[in-house]
N, C-alpha and C positions, 0 to 999 in steps of 0.2 A: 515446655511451654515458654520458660523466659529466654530459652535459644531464640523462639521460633519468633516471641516481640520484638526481639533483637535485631533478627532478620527483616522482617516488617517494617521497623524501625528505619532502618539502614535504607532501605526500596523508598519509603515515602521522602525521607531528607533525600532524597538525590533528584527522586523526581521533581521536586518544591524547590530545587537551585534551576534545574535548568528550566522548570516554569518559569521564574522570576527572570532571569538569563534570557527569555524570548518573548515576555510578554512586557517585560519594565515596566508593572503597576509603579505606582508612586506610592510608598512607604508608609505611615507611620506607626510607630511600634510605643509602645506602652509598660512602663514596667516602675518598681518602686514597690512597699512593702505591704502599704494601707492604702485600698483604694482605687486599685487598676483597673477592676472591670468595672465598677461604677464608672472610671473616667474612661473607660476606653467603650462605653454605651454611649456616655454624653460627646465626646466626640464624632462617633458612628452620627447621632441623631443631629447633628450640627452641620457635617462636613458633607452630609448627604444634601444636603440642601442648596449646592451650587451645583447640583446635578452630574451625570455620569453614572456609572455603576460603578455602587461603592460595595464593597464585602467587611465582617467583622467576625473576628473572632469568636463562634459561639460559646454562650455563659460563661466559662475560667478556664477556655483552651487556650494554655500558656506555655504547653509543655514540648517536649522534642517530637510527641506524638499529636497535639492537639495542635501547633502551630503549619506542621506538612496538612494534618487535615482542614485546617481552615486554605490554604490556598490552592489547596487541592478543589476544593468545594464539594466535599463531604463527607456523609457522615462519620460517628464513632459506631464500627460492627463490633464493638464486645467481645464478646467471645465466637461471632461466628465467621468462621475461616472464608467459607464464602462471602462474606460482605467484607472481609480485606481483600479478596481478590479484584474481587467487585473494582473496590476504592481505587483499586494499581494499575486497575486498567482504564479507569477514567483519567489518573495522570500519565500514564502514557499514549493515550489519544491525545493530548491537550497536548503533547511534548512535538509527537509528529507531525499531527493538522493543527493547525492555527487558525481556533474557536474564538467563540465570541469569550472575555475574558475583563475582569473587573479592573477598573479606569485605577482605581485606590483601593488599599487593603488595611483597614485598623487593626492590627495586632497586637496581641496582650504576652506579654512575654515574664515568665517567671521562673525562679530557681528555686530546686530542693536541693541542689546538691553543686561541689564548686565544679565550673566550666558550662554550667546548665545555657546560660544566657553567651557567654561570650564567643562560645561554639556554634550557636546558631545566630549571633551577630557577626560574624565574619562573615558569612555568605548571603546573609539578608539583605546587608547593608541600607538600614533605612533612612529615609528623605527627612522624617520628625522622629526624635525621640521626645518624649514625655517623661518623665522622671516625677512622680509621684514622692509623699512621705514617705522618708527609709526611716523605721525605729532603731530605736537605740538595742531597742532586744527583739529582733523584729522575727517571726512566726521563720517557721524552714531553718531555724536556727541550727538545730539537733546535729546534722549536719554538716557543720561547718568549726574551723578551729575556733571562729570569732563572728563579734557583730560585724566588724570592719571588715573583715574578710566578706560576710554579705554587702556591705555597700561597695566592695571594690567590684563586685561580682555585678551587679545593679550597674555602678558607674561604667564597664564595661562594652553595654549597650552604646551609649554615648561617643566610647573612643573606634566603634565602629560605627561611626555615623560618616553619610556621604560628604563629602566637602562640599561646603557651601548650604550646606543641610542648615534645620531652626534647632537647636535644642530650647526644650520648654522645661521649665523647673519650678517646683514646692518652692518659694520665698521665703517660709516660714520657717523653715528649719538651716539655718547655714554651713550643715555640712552639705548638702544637697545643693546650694547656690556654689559650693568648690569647685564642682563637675566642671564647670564653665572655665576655669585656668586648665582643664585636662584637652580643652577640645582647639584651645586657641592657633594650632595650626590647621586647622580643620574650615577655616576662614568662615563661623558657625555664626548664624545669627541667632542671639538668646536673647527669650523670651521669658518672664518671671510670673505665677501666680500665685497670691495667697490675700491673706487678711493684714500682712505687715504693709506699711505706709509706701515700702520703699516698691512693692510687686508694680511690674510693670501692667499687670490686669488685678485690681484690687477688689475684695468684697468688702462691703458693710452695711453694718445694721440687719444685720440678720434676728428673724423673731420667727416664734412660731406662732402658727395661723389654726383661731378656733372657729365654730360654728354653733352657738349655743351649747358653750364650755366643752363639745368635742374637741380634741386637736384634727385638723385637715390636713395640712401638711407646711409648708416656710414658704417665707418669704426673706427676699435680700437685695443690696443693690451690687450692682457689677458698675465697676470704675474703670477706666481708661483710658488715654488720648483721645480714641473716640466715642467712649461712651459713659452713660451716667443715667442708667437703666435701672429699673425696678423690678424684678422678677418675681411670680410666682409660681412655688411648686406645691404638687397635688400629691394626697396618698404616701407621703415618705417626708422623714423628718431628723432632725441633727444636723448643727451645723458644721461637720463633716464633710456634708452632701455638698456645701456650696464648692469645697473645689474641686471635684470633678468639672462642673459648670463651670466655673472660672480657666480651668485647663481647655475646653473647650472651645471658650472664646479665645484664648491664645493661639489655638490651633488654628482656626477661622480667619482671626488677624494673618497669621502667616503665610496662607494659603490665598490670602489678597481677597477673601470676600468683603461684601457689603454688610453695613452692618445692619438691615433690616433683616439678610441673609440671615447672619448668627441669631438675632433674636427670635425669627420662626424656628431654627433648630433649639434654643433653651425651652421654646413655648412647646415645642415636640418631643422634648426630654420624657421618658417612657423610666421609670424606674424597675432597676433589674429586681425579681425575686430574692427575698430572704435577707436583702438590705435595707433594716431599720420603715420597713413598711406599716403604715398605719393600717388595720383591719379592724371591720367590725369582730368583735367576740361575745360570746356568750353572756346573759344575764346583763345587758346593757354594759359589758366594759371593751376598754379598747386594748387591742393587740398592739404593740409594737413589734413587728416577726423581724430578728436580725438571725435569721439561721442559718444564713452560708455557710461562716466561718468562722473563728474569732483569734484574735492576737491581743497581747496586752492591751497596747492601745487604743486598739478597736474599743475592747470591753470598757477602759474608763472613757471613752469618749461618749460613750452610747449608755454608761452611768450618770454623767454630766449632764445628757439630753434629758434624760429622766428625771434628775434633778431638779432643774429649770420648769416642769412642766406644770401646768395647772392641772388640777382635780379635785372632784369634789370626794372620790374616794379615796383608794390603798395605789400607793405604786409596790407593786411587788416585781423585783426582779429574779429571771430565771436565769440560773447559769450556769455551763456545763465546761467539762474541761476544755483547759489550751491543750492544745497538742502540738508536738516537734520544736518542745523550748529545750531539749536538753537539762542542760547543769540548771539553768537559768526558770527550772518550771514551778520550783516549791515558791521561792522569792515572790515570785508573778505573782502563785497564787494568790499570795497572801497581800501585796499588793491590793488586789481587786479586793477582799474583803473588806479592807479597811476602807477602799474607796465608797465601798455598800454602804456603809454609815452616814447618814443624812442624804443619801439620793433613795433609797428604799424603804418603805416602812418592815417588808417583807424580804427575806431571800430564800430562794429553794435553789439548791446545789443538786447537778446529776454528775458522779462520775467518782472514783476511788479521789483523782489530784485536787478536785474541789471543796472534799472534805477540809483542806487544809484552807481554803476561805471563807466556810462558815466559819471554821474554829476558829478565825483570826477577828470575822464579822463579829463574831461573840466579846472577843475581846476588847477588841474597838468599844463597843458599846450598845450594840442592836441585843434587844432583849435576846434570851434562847427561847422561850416559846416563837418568837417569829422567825426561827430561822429551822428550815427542815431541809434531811440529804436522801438521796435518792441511788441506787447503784443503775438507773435506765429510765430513757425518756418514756417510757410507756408510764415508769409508776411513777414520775411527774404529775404527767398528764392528766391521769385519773386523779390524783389529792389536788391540780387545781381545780379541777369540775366543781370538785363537791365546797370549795372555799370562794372563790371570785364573787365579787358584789356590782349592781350597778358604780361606776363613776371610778369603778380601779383602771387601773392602765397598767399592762401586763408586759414586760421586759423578756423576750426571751432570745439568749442565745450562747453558742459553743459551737465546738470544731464541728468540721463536716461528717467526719468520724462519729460522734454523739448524737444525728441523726433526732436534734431538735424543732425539726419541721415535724415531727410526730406530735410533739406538743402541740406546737402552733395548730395542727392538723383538727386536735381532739377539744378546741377550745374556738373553732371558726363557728360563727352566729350561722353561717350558710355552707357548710360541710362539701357541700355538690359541688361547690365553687373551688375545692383546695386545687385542682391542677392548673386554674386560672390565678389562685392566689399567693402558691407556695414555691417552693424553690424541691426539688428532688421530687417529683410528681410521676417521672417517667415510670414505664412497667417494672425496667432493671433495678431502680432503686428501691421501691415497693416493693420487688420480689426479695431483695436481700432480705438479710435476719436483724 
């Protein structure tokens, strides 16, 4: 079987060069550690709006298999051998007759392992790159000799960018703003976002937005030569969220739209599943569903938001292992535990590596009767049912792996609604165990 994805493998990247080789969409490619598919949706939802047909990445297709599928245009067949052939033969139609085929391509581009990114940057060659937050111990680590070695792996994107290409770059972090000495033959116009003074597209004043003491979602302003904007966002919340939108407008800038343009793409910002989403839950409390994924950062930034939030009841946070921190995973955990101390009244831990952030949450100073572990989201799930109060606000999240949208799932006010409101809804993932 892993011959055979191999093979597979190998058929779709060939045929995804000579697509690009004959149809010359205009590029931009997305990558960095925290953050990419959120910026590479607010992007899609922005860039769309000076019209053409645009395509994007579906949900976290980042990989050597999900980036030939997204230019390909479509789907992932799983395991059935007929829906790859299916898939081979619609990029070989597209290779010989010359179809109708998308103007621009958002792509989300990520590494598990070294060469992941810079091997399918060689022949993508794109128009934008985007460069999101790189951590310092950033997730796909496990893998790799170093953090550094992930960010050369990330910055490699960039040294295969077209000349004369934008690169767009995280402000906020200054190894991220280095990229820009890497590309300086590349005759690159850079463009900078973040919350720092110096960003070329700055936010501020971000708050969160209630409706009779619910949270709804944020609000913020977006700065820059041309603008001096108010935004509001619906349904999702942390100020996290603001740079994707801010890389957005960057991208918009660069692509020479109007700026009434870019503002209908931030007003059509559609927030991705399983990203820090506000939902109704059970017993009048509110959901916060972060159940994608989780990385250090992620986790304390989405502690901070909790922190900051108004209620009249419990914040209780749920949280489940990191996964693919290597050397680097016990430290993390413990990390996050201590970070639990004064942003939770509550913590519930699922997974053998989390145990090591109660213990640490205990330490810190969170009573131990509030703090309870779990070996699976199911028995989560079930002990918050029976605990949740009106006016609590409910934190939940961990890796993909940990399969904490079952939580989220057993805790929606409106259940029938989870494939509308969750992240992993599909038959395949509901079918696994």
């Amino acid at each position: 079987m892993r011959l055979l994805k191999s093979i597979i493998i190998k058929i779709l990247i060939l045929e995804s060069r000579l697509i690009l080789k004959r149809y010359k969409p205009f590029i931009i490619a997305v990558t960095g550690s925290i953050g990419k598919t959120t910026t590479k949706d607010a992007i899609y939802d922005t860039i769309r709006q000076r019209g053409g047909h645009v395509r994007k990445s579906e949900k976290s297709w980042n990989s050597d298999i999900g980036l030939p599928l997204t230019i390909l245009g479509v789907p992932n067949a799983w395991r059935n051998m007929r829906g790859w052939l299916s898939n081979i033969c619609v990029g070989f139609k597209l290779i010989i007759k010359k179809q109708e085929y998308p103007s621009t391509l958002v792509l989300e581009v990520g590494a598990d392992h070294p060469g992941d990114i810079s091997n399918i940057a060689k022949w993508m060659k794109p128009n934008v790159v985007v460069i999101t937050k790189v951590s310092s111990t950033p997730v796909h680590v496990e893998f790799f000799d170093s953090p550094e070695q992930v960010f050369e792996e990330k910055a490699s994107l960039a040294l295969n960018m077209r000349k004369g290409g934008t690169l767009i770059l995280f402000a906020d972090e200054p190894k991220v703003l280095s990229i820009a000495d890497l590309v300086k033959d590349k005759n690159a116009k850079v463009i900078t976002f973040g919350f720092t003074e110096q960003a070329t597209v700055r936010g501020e004043n971000y708050s969160i937005d209630y409706t009779d003491s619910i949270p709804v979602g944020f609000s913020f302003t977006v700065k820059s030569a041309d603008f001096d904007q108010k935004i509001n966002i619906k349904n999702i919340v942390g100020d996290s969220y603001v740079y994707p939108l801010l890389a957005s407008v960057a991208v918009g800038t660069a692509c020479g739209m109007t700026k009434e343009s870019i503002i209908r793409g931030l007003n059509a910002y559609q927030p991705p599943k399983g990203r820090m989403n506000l939902i109704p839950a059970i017993n009048g409390t509110t959901l916060i569903d972060d159940t994608y994924n989780s990385s250090p950062d992620a986790v304390l930034s989405a502690l901070n938001t909790l922190k900051i939030m108004q209620t009249s009841g419990s914040k209780i946070a749920v949280l489940a292992d990191m996964m693919e921190l290597g050397k680097y995973s016990a430290d993390k955990h413990r990390d996050v535990g201590i970070a639990t101390v004064g942003s939770a009244d509550r913590l519930v831990v699922v997974g053998p590596r989390s145990r090591t952030t109660a213990l640490e949450a205990i330490k810190a100073g969170l009573a131990e009767n509030m703090v309870n572990a779990f070996d699976n989201s199911i028995q989560a799930g079930e002990f918050l049912k029976g605990i949740v109060e009106a006016g609590d606000i409910v934190l939940v999240k961990g890796s993909q792996s940990m399969r904490m949208e079952r939580v989220s799932a057993m805790l929606l006010r409106e259940p029938q609604k989870a494939a509308d409101l969750l992240a992993r809804q599909e038959k395949e993932w509901l079918d696994k165990k």
